[in-house]
N, C-alpha and C positions, 0 to 999 in steps of 0.2 A: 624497445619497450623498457621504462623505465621501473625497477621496483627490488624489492628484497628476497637474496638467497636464504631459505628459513632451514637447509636441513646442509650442514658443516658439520665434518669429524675430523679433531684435532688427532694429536699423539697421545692426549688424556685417556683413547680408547684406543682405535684402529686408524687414525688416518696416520700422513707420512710429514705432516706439517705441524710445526710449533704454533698457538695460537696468536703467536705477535706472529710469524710471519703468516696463516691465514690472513690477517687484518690486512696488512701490509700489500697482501695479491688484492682482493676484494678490492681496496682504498685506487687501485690500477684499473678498474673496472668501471671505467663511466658510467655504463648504465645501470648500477647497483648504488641503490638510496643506501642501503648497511645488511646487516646479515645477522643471522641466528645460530651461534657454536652449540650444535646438539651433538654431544657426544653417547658413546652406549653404557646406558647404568651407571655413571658417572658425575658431576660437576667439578672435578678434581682440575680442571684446565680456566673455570669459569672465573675465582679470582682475577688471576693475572689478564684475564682476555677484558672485562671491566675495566682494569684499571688503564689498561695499555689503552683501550678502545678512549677512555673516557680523555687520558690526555692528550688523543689525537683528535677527541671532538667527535668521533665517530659512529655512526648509531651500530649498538651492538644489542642485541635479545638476548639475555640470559638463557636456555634452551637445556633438554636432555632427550634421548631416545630410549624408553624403554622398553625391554623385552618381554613379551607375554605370551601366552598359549591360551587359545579358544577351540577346541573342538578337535584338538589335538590339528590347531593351525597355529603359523608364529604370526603374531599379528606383533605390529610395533606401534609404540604408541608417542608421538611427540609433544612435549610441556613449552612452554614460553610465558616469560615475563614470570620464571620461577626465582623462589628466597632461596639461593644454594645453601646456607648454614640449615636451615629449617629440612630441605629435600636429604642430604646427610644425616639431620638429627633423628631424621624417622627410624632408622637402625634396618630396614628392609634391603635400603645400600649394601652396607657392611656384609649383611649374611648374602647376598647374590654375588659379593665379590668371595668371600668364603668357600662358597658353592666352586666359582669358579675354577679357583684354584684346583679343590681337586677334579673338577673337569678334563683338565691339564692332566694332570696326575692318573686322569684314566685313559685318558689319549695316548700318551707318552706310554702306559703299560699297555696300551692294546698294538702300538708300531714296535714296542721291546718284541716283541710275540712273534712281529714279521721279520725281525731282525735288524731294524732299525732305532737305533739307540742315543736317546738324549739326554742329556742331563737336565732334567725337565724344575730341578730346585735351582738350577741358577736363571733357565727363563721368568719361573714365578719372584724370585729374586731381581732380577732385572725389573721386570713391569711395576715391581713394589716401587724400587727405589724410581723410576721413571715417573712414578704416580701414575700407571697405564692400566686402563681395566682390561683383564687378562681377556683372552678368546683366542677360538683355532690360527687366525692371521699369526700368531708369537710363536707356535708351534712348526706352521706352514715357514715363515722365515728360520726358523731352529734349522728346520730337515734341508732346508736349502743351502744354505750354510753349511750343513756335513754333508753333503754330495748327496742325497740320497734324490733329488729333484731337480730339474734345471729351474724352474720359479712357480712361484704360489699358483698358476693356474693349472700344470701338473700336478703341487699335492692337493690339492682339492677336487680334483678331477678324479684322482685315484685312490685315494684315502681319507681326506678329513670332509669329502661333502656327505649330504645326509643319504643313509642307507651305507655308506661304503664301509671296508673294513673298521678301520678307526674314529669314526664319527661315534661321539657320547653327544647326547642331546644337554641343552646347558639349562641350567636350572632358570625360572619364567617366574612371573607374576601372573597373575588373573588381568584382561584388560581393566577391568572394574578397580581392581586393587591400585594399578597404574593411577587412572582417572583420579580416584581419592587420594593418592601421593600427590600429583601435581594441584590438585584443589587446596590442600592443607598447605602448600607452599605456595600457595600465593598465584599461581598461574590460570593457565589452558590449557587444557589437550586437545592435542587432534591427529586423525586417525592417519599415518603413515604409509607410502605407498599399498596400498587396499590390494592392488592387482598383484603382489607379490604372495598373497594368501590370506586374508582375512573373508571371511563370509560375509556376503552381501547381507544375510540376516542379524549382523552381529551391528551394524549401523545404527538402525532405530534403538536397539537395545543400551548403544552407546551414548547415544542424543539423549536418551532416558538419562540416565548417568551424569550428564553434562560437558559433553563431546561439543565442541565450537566449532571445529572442521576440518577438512579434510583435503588430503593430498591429490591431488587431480593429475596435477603437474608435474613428471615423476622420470627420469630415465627407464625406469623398466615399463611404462605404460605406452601402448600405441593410439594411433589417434582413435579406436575403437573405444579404449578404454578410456580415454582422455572424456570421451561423450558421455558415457557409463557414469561417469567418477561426478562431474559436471551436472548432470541430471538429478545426480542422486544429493548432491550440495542442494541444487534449486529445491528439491523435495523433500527435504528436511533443514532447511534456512541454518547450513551453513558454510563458513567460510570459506571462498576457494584454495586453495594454498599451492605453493609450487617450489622445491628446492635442489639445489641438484643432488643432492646426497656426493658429495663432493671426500674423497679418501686422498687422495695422490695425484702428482701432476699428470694431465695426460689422458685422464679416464674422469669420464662428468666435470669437466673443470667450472670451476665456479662463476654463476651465472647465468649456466646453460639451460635452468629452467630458478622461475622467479614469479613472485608472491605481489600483487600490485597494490599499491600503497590504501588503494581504496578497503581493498579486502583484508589488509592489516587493520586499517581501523576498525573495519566492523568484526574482526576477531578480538582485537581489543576491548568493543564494546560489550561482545559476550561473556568475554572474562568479568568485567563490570556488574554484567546482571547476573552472573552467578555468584561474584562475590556477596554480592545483595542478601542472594538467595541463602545464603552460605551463614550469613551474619544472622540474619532474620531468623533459621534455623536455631542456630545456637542461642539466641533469645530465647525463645520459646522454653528450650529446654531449663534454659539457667529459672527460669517462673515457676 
């Protein structure tokens, strides 16, 4: 089946790949039309992936994945066909990478505690100069690196997943808040593997909002869910969406779930009529 990976994480955040060489695997993948780089709380990678995309003719979606909380659930929210300069200018960026930082800073003092000791201002230092949005992955690679784990699925399993000793919860947006960042820059959202934790009741409320659609398609969903997710698109008209959530080679590799050219158009078109909606609004008000 032929169609487009909509959910890619470069090195911008957590994945293990530069976003010319994302393009570059993808561009290998016959049966991928192009792709969508959504990194987390980020567009720090989305320049140069534009530009690289653009001289190799390559269709690329501008994209971001934001982090939010609903009901003390992480719900995630994905944008496309976003203004990167505009989604940075909002300044909600800046204070979640802030946030982050000391996130690290409480992580890093709550493993000092067990006796495991990093120098947590040269990882935050690192990710700076990387242009990386900080999270537990930079921490999980620190401790591996000083012996303290054989690999990231160890400290996570033992320390940084949630409830464990050292997990700090990372600072969130409202989904709502998300929705209105990617509207004011020019995009879509839509609602991010569902089955990972968002409430079924949090959908309509999102559709309200102007939510275009929704991830069906998903490495963490099984075909139960796949029908769930699917149903609940037909039942609020909208889009189906599918990407692998692609980090590193070897794990979701890119392709293995994909978004059909049909149903990007008609997420396209919602972006369309909400922009509409959007303009029309702002009339009113300027009267």
């Amino acid at each position: 089946m032929i169609g487009y990976d909509m959910h890619i994480h470069s090195t911008a955040s957590d994945g293990c790949l530069d976003v010319q060489e994302i393009i570059d695997l993808a561009r290998g993948r016959c049966e991928l039309c192009g792709i969508a780089i959504t990194d987390h709380d980020t567009v720090a990678g989305l320049p140069r992936a534009c530009a690289y995309a653009a001289k190799l003719n390559y269709p690329l979606i501008a994209g971001i994945e934001l982090s939010t909380e609903y009901e003390d659930h992480d719900v995630h929210i994905l944008g496309y066909w976003i203004d990167a300069k505009k989604i940075a200018a909002n300044g909600r960026l800046e204070q979640i990478g802030q946030a982050r930082e000391e996130r690290c800073r409480q992580m890093a003092h709550r493993l000092a505690a067990l006796g495991m000791y990093l120098d947590v201002e040269a990882i935050i230092a690192a990710a700076a100069f990387a242009k990386r949005s900080l999270g537990r992955p930079h921490i999980a690679q620190a401790m591996v690196e000083a012996g303290y784990a054989e690999n990231l699925r160890e400290v996570f399993a033992k320390w940084l997943g949630r409830g464990l000793p050292a997990y700090t919860p990372r600072p969130k947006l409202s989904p709502g808040e998300a929705l209105d960042m990617v509207a004011a820059a020019g995009g879509i959202a839509v609602l991010a593997h569902p089955g990972s934790g968002a409430p079924d009741h949090l959908t309509p409320i999102l559709v309200r909002q102007g939510l275009g659609g929704i991830e069906v398609y998903h490495s963490d969903h099984n075909k139960m869910a796949e029908r769930k997710y699917l149903q609940m698109a037909y039942d609020y008209r909208l889009a189906i969406m599918g990407g692998s959530d692609y980090h590193m080679p070897g794990s979701r590799d890119i392709g293995c779930h994909i978004t059909s050219p049909g149903q990007l158009r008609y997420l396209s078109e919602q972006r369309g009529r909400l922009r509409a909606r959007v303009i029309k609004a702002n009339e009113k008000i300027e009267q």
